[in-house]
OpenMM code with the backbone's topology and positions (N, CA, C; nanometers):
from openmm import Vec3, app, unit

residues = "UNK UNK UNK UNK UNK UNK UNK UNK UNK UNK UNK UNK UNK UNK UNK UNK UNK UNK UNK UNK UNK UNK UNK UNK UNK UNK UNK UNK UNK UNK UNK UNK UNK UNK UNK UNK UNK UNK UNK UNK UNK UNK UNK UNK UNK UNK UNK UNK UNK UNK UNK UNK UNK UNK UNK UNK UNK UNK UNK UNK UNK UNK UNK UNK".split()
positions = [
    Vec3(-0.2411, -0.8543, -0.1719),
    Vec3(-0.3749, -0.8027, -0.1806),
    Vec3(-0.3975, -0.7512, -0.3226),
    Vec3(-0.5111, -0.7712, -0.3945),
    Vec3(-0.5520, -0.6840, -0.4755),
    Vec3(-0.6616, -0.6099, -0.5161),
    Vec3(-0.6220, -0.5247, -0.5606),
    Vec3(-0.7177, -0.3808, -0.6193),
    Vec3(-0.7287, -0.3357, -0.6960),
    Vec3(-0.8289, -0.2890, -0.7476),
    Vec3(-0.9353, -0.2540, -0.8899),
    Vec3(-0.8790, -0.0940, -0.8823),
    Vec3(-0.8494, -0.0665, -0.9688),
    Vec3(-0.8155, 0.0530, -0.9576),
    Vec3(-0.7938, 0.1547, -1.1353),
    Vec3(-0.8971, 0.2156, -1.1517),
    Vec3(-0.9108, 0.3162, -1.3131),
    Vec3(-0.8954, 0.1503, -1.4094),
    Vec3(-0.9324, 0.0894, -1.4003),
    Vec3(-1.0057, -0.0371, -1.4815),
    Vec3(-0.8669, -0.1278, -1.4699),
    Vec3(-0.7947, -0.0956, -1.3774),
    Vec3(-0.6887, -0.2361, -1.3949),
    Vec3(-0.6681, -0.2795, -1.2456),
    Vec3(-0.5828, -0.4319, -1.2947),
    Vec3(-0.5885, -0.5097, -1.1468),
    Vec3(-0.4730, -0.4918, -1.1053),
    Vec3(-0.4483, -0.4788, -0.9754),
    Vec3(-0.2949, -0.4694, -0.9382),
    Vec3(-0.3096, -0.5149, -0.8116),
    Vec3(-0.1413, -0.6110, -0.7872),
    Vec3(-0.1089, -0.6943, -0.6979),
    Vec3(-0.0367, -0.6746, -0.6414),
    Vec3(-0.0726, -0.6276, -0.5107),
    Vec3(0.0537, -0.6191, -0.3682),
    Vec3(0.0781, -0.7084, -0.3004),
    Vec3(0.1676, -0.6894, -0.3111),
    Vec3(0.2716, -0.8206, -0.2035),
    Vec3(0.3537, -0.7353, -0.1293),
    Vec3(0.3195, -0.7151, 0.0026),
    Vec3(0.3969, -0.6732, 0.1382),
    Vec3(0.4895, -0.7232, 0.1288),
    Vec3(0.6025, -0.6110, 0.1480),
    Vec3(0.7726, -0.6830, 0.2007),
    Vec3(0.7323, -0.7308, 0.2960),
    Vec3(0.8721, -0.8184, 0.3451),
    Vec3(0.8665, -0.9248, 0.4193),
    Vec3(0.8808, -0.8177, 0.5243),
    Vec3(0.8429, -0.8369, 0.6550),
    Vec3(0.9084, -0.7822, 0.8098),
    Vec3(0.7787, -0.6592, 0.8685),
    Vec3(0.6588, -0.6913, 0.7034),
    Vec3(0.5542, -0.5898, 0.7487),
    Vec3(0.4749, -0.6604, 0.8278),
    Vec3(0.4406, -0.6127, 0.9386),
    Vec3(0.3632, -0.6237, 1.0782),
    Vec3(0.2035, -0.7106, 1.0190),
    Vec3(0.1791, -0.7903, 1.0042),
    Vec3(0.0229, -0.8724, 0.9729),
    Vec3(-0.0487, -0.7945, 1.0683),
    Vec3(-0.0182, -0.7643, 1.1867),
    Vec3(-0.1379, -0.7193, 1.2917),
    Vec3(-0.1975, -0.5802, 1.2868),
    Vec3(-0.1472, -0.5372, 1.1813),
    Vec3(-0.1954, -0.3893, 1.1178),
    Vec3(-0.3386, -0.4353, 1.0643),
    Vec3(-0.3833, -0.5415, 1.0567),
    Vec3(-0.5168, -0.5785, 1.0162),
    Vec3(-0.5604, -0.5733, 0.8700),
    Vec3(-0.6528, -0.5757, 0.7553),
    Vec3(-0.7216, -0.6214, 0.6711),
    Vec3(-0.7492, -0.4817, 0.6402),
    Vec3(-0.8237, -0.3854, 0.6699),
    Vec3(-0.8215, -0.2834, 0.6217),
    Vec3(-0.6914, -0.2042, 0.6235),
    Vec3(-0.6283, -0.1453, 0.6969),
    Vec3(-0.5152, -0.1298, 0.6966),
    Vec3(-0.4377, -0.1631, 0.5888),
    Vec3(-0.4422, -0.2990, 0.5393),
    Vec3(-0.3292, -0.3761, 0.4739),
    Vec3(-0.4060, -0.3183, 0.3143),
    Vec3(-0.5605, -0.3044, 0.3081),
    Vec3(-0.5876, -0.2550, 0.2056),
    Vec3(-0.5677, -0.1136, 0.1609),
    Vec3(-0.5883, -0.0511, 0.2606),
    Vec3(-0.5284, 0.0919, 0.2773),
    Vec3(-0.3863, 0.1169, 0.1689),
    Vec3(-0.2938, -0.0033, 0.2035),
    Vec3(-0.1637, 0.0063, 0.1642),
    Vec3(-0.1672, -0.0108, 0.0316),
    Vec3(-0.2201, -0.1281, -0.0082),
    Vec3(-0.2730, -0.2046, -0.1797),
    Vec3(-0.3241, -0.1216, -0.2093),
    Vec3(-0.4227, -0.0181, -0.1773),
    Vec3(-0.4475, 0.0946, -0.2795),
    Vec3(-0.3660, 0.1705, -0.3116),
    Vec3(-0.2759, 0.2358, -0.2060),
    Vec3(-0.1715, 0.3542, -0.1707),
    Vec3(-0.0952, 0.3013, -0.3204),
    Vec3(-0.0246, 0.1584, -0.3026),
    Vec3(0.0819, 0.1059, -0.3801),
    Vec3(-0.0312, 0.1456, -0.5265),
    Vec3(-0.1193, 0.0762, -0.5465),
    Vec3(-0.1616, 0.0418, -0.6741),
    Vec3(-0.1747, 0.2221, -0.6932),
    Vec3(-0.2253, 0.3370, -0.6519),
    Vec3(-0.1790, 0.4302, -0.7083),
    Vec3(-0.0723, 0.4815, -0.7723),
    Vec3(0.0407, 0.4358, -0.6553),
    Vec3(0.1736, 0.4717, -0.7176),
    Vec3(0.2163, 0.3992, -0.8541),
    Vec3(0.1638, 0.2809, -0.8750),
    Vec3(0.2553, 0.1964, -0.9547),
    Vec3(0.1670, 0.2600, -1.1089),
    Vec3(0.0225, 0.3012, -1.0873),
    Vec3(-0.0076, 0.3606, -1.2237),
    Vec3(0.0095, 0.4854, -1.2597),
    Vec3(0.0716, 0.5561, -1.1528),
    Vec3(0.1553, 0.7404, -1.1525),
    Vec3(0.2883, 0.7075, -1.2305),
    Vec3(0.3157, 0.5793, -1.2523),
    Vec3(0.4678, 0.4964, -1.2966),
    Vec3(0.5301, 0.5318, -1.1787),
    Vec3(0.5549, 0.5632, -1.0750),
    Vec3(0.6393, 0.5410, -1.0129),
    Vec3(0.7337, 0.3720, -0.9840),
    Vec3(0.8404, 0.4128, -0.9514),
    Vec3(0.9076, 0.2707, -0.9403),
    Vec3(0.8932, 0.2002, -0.8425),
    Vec3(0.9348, 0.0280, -0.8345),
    Vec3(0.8371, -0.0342, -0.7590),
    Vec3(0.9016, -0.0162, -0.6044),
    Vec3(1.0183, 0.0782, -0.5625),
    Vec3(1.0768, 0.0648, -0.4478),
    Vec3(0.9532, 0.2043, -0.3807),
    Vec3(0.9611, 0.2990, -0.4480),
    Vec3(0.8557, 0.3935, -0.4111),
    Vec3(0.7257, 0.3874, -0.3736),
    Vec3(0.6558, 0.2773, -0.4505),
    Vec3(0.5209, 0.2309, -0.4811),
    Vec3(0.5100, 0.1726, -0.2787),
    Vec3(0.6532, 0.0946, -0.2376),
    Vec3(0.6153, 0.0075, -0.1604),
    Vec3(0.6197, 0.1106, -0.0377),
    Vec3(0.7115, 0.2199, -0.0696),
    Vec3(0.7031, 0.2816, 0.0394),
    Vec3(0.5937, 0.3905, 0.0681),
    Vec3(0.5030, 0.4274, -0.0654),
    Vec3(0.3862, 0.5137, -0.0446),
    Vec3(0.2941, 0.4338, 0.0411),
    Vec3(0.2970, 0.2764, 0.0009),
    Vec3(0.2060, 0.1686, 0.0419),
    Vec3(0.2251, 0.1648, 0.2124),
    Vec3(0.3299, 0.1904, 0.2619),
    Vec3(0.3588, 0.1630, 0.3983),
    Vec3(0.3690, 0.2869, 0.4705),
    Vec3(0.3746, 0.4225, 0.4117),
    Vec3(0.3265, 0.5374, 0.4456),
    Vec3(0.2026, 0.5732, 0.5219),
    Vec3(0.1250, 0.5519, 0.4067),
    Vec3(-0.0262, 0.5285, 0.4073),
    Vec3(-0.1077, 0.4725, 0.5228),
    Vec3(-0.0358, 0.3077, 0.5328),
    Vec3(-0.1100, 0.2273, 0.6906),
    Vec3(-0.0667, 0.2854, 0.7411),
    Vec3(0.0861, 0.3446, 0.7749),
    Vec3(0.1395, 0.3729, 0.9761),
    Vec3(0.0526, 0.4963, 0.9650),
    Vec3(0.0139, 0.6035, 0.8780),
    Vec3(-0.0645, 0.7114, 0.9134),
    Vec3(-0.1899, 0.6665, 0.9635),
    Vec3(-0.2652, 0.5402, 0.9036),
    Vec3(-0.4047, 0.5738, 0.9681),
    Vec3(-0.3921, 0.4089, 1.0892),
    Vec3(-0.2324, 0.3447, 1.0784),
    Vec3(-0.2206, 0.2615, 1.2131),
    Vec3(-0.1959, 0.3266, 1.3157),
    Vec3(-0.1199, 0.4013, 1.3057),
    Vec3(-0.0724, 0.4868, 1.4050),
    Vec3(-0.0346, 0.6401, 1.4323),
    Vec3(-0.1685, 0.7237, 1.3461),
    Vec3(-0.1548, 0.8090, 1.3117),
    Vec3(-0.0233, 0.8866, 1.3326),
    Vec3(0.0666, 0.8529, 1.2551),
    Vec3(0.1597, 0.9228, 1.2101),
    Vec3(0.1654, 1.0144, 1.0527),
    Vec3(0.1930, 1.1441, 1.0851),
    Vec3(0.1764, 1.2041, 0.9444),
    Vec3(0.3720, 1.2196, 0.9598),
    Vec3(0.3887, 1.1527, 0.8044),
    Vec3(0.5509, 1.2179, 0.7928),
    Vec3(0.5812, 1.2400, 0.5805),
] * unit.nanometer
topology = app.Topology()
chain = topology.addChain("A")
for resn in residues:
    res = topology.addResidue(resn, chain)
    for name in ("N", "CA", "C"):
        topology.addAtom(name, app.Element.getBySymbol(name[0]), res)
């Protein structure tokens, strides 16, 4: 997925084994989450896990 984000483009690519049926918003939810992290510099193992944070909270409202 990608997202516009403080004037740059950034490209998420879901690890493999992430659930598709989390849906389109959801999945954008995540591509933003990530594209924040990755311009905070965080590293790209972090980025993926803010990204997958993010959906299960508003897939399945989980706060952790």
């Amino acid at each position: 997925m990608i997202v516009h984000i403080q004037g740059r483009i950034i490209n998420w690519i879901p690890l493999p084994g992430l659930d598709p049926s989390l849906g389109e918003r959801v999945m954008m939810i995540g591509a933003t989450a990530y594209g924040h992290a990755i311009i905070a510099g965080k590293p790209e193992e972090e980025a993926q896990q803010e990204a997958e944070r993010a959906m299960y909270r508003v897939a399945f409202s989980v706060n952790f």
